[in-house]
C-alpha positions, 0 to 999 in steps of 0.5 A: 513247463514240464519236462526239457529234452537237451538237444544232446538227448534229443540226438541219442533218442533220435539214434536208438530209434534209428536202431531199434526201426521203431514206426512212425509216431512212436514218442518218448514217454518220460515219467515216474514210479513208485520205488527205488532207494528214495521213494520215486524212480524216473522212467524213459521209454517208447512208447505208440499210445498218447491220450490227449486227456492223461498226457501232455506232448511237447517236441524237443529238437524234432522228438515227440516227449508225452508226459502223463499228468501225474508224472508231470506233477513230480519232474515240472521244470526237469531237464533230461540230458544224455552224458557220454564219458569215460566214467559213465554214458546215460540219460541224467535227470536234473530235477528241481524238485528232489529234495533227496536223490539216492547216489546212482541219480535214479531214483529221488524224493519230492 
């Protein structure tokens, strides 16, 4: 199951790429690191390396997502969406598998 990219996301990944003229076979790494306020922090970015042995690629509504294997241990059945209002705009993590998540929601505990 790993990771869901929302369409919404999909759409705003899809824009920034647009943006920043990124080449063709970039792909949106998502993962986690060591650090913040509860122990582990989320980590978008793009990315052109993808090792078929270390990561897992999945496509979300036409955007290549790869998740390395121990990343994916910690964001299993997570839902990546992209929220724009007026009390904030970014990227959310909705994952099942926080047990504790610091008030801003980037950083989480498993």
């Amino acid at each position: 199951m790993s990771v869901v990219l929302t369409e919404k996301a999909a759409s705003e990944v899809k824009r920034i790429m647009a943006d920043q003229k990124l080449e063709d076979g970039t792909v949106l790494r998502v993962g986690v690191a060591g650090g913040g306020c509860s122990g582990f922090s989320y980590s978008l970015g793009f990315d052109k390396a993808y090792d078929e042995k270390a990561d897992s690629k999945f496509d979300f509504h036409g955007v290549p997502v790869v998740v390395d294997k121990k990343s994916a241990l910690y964001l299993d059945g997570t839902t990546v969406d992209f929220h724009e209002g007026i009390d904030r705009r970014g990227f959310t993590f909705d994952n099942p598998n926080a047990v504790k998540s610091c008030g801003c929601g980037s950083s989480f505990q498993a």
